[in-house]
N, C-alpha and C positions, 0 to 999 in steps of 0.2 A: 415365345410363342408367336408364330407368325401364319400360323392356318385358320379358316374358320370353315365352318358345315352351312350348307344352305339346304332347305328344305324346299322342295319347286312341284309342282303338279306334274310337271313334264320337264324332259329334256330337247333342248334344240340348238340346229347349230348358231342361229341370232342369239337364244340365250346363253350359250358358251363365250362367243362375240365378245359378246357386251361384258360380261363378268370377266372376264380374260383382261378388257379394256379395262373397266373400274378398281376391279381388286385386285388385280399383279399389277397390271404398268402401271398406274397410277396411286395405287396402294402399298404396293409391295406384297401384298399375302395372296399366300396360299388357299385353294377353296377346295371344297368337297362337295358336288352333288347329290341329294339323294331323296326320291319321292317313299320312301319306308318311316312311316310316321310311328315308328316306335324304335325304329334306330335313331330319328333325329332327336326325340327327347327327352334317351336316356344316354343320347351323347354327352359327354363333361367336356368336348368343345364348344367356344366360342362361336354363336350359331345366330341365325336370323332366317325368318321364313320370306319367299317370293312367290306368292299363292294365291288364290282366290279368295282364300278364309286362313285364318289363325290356327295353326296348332294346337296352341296352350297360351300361356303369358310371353311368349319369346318374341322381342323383336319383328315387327311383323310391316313387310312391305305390300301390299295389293298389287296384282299382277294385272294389267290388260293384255288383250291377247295377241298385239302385235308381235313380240318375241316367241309367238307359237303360231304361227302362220307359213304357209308355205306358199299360198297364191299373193301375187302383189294386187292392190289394190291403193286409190285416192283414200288419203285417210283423213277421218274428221274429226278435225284439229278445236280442241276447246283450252284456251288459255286458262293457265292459273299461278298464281301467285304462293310464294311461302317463306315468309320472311324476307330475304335479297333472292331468293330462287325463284326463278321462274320456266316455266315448263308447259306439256301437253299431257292428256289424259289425265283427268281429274280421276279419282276412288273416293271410297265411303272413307268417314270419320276413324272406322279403326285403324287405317295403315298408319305409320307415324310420319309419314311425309302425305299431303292431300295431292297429289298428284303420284303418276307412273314415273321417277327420275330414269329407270331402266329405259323403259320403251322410249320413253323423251330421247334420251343417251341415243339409242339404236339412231330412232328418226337424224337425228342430227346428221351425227358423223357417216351414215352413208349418206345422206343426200339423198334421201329417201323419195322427198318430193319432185328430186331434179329427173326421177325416172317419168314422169308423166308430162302430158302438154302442158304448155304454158309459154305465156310472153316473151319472148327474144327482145333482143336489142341489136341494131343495124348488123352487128356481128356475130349474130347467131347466140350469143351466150346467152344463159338464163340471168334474168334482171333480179339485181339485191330485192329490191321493192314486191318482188314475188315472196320472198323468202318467209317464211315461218318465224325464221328470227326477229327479222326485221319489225315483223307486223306482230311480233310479243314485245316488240320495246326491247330485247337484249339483245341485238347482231354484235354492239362494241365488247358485249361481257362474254368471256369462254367458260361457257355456264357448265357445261359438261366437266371442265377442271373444279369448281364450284360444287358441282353434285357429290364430288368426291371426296372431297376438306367435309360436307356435313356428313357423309357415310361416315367417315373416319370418326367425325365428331362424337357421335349418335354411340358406334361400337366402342371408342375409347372410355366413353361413360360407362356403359355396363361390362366391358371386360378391359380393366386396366390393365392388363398384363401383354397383350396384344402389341405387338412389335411390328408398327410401319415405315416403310421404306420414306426418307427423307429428301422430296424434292426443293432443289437449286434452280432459283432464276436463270437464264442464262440467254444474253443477246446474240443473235447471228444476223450480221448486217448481209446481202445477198444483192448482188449486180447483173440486171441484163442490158449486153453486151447485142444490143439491136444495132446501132452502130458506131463504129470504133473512131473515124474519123470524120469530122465534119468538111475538110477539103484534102485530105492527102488519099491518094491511093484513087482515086475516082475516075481515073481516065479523060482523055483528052473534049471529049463529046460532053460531059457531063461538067466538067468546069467550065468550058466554052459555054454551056448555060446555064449554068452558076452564075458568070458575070456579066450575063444579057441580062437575065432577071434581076440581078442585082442593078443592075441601069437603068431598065424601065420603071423600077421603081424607086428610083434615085437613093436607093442606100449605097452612098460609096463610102460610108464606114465598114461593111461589109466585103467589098470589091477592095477595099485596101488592105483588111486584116486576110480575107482571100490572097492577096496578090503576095505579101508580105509570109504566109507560111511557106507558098512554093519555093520562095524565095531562099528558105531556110533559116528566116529571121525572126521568126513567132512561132511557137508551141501550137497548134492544133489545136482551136477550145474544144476538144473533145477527146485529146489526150491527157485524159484527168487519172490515169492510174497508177502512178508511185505516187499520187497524191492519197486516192483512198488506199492501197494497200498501206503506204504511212501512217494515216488514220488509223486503221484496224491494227497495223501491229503496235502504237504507241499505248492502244489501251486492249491490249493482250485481247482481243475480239479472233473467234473465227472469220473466216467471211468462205463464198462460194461465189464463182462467177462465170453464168450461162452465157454460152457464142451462140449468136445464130449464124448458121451456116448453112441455111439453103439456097437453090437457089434463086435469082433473082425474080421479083414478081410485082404488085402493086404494094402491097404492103409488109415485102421482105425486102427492104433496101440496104443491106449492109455490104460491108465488101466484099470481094468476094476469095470464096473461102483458097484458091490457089494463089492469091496473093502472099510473094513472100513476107513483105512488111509485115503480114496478118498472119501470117503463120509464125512470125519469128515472137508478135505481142503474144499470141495466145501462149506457145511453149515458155516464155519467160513468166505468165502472170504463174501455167500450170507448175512453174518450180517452186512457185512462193505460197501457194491457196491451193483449194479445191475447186476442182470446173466442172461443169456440166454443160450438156447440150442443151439448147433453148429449141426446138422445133419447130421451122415455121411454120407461118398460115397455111397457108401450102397442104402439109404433112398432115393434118388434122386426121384427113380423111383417108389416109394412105398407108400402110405398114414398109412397102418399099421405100418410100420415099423417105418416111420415119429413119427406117433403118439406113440407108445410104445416108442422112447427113450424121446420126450417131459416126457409122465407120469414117465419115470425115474428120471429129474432131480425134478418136481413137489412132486413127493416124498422123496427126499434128502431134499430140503428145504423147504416143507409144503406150499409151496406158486406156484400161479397159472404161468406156463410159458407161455408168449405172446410174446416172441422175438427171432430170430432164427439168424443166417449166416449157410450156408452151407460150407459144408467140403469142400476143395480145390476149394470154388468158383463155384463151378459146379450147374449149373441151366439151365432150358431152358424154354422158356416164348409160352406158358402161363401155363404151366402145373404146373410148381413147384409151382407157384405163386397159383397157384388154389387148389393145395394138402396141401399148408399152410392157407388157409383160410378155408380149410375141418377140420384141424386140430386144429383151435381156435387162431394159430397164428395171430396177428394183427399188428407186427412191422416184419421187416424184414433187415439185415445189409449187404447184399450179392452183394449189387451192387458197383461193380468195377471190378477191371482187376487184373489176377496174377502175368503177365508178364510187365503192364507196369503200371505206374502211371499215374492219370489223373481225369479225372470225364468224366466216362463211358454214362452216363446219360446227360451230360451237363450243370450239377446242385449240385450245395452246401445245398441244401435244403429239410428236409426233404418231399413227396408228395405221395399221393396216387394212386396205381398201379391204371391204367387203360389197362382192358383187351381189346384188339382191337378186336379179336375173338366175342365177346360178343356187342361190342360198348358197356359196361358203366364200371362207375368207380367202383370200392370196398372199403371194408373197410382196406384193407391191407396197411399198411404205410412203403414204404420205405427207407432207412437213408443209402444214399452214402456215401461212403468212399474215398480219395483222394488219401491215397498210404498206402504199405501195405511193412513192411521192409524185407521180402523176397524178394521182387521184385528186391530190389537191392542187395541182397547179394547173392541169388539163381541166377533170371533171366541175371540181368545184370551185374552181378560180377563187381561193381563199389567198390569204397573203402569208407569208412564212413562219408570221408570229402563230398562227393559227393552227397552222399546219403541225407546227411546233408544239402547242398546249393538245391536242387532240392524239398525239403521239404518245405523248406522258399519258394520257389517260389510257390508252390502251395498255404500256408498257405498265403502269401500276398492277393493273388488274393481272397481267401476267405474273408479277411480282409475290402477287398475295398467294397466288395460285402453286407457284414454285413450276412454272411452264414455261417455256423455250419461245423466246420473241426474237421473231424472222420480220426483218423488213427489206423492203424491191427498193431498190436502187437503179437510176441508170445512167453509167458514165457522162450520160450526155447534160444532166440535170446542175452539172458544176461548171457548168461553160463561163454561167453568169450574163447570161442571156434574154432578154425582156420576164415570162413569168418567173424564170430560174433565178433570178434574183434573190440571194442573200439563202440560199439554200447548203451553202456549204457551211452557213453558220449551224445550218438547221441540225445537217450530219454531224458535225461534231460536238453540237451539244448534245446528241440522242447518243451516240456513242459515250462520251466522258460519264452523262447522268447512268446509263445501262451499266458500263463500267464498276460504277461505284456503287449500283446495287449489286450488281455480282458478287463483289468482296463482301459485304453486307449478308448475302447467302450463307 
């Protein structure tokens, strides 16, 4: 038996949403609808009410009325606690959870709050430090995978017979390919001031490891890629890894996309991994643009691109999300934070954008990421060991959860370079530790 009946005041498409989220992906079961209060409770299925008031004695969730709204508004967010859960919209003492976990769920996963004003940071994006999560004490915990283990819990008790679907940790390490080389490919103008700069500031360790790649006698510290594909295939890891390929601008510097060298690494990594397009900065705002660098990388490796992150994280909801589904895009890796680590979203899981703008879902699939090694070496200028313990604790939490831990990578981060320092120890302990919980699944 893997169905159960809910009893609901009303139907909607957030309420389908959300239960679609909770109890088939995340659950595995099957549900049944239905405001007929004498169908619900003289069903002999496995049932629980999502309602204003109680039925009878059945399982009884309190409903707010976020999941039955049509008009968007700022919502007012009251924190609460319940045992390790924590959430928004508190209810009365009957429900058996003291908060909305539903409408919590909803909030979360679309970014509910990222539809209204609020604080930027230099780069337009919405700031962690705004978040909801953050400011409940849970952005590191994917509480939303969380609500789900006590759903389970709660039903398993009163209907032991009930058959759910059994989630497997599973690590996907992820690389954006912002730029591929640190001196090869750059042209004549652009190393000529490579090693001007490198001389007025008297680093001729730089101007010698510079001089000595052209030469053809040192490896590129930025050509670190049979080093992680290595990595990933010795401990059976997926991986996926974004090209930026627009064009060039202040803060799209990579090379550039008709480079053969660049086209000949992309086709070799796309033999071995999966790739996707990275978008620049640039494209945020643009559907054409968008689309012209997609068919750039679609014709480097003959094969159709359906998977994006955008440059520097930059997005804004619902537009991005709508200009990638103009453009064929169907997976998307963009969600999380620059500056801090965590699960943006409140979820380890991959799920399907829902436009609130619209009220319904799409086909666009989104894949959270939990932390992104810039964060700690840019943002928070912590040291590796750091960066290292704060990793495990996120991947734990994935672990308990039985949720897909995605971590940002970027080629350039293995150079071994002032804060890059001792970072390729970092990868491959996150990788061997993920590894060996996988088998452990």
């Amino acid at each position: 038996m893997n169905k159960v009946l809910v009893y609901t005041d009303a139907v909607s498409n957030r309420l389908m949403y959300t239960f679609d989220l909770m109890l088939t992906d995340l659950l595995g079961l099957q549900y049944e609808l239905t405001s007929d209060s004498d169908f619900f409770n003289s069903s002999p299925l496995p049932k629980f009410s999502y309602a204003k008031s109680p039925e009878a004695d059945e399982i009884f969730f309190e409903s707010e009325t976020l999941l039955f709204e049509v008009a968007n508004q700022p919502q007012p967010i009251n924190f609460c606690e319940y045992e390790k859960l924590r959430g928004f919209y508190p209810v009365s003492a009957r429900s058996r959870i003291p908060f909305d976990f539903f409408a919590s769920t909803f909030f979360m996963v679309t970014r509910y709050e990222e539809y209204f004003p609020h604080h930027k940071d230099k780069y337009d994006r919405f700031r962690p430090t705004s978040s909801m999560n953050c400011k409940g004490g849970h952005l590191e915990k994917p509480m939303v995978n969380y609500y789900a283990l006590e759903l389970k819990k709660i039903l398993a008790l009163k209907f032991p017979a009930l058959v759910f679907k059994k989630r497997t940790f599973e690590y996907v390490p992820t690389f954006d390919i912002d730029m591929a080389y640190s001196y090869r490919n750059k042209g004549v103008f652009k190393n000529a001031a490579g090693y001007l700069r490198s001389f007025v500031l008297s680093d001729f360790t730089e101007m010698k490891e510079r001089f000595r790649v052209h030469l053809g006698k040192q490896q590129d510290p930025f050509d670190t890629f049979d080093y992680l594909l290595r990595v990933c295939s010795e401990n059976q890891l997926k991986s996926i890894f974004f090209f930026l390929l627009g064009d060039e601008s202040r803060l799209d510097k990579n090379i550039p996309f008709d480079n053969e060298d660049f086209r000949d690494l992309i086709k070799s990594i796309a033999a071995k991994t999966e790739t996707g397009i990275h978008l620049s900065f640039k494209s945020h705002k643009s559907s054409g643009r968008s689309q012209m660098e997609a068919e750039r990388l679609e014709k480097i490796i003959d094969k159709k691109t359906f998977r994006n992150r955008f440059h520097y994280l930059l997005f804004q909801f619902p537009h991005s999300y709508e200009r990638l589904i103009k453009i064929g895009i169907t997976e998307d890796y963009t969600m999380g934070y620059a500056s801090r680590s965590g699960f943006r979203a409140g979820i380890c899981t991959p799920y399907y954008f829902f436009n609130i703008k619209k009220n319904e879902v799409t086909p666009l699939k989104i894949f959270p990421f939990a932390f992104m090694d810039s964060t700690f070496a840019h943002y928070q200028k912590v040291d590796s060991e750091t960066a290292l313990n704060e990793i495990r604790q996120l991947m734990r939490s994935v672990y308990e959860t039985g949720g897909t831990f995605f971590g940002l990578w970027h080629n350039s981060s293995f150079a071994g370079l002032r804060e890059w320092k001792d970072y390729s120890r970092v990868f491959e302990t996150v990788a061997e530790e993920a590894a060996s919980l996988m088998q452990q699944s």
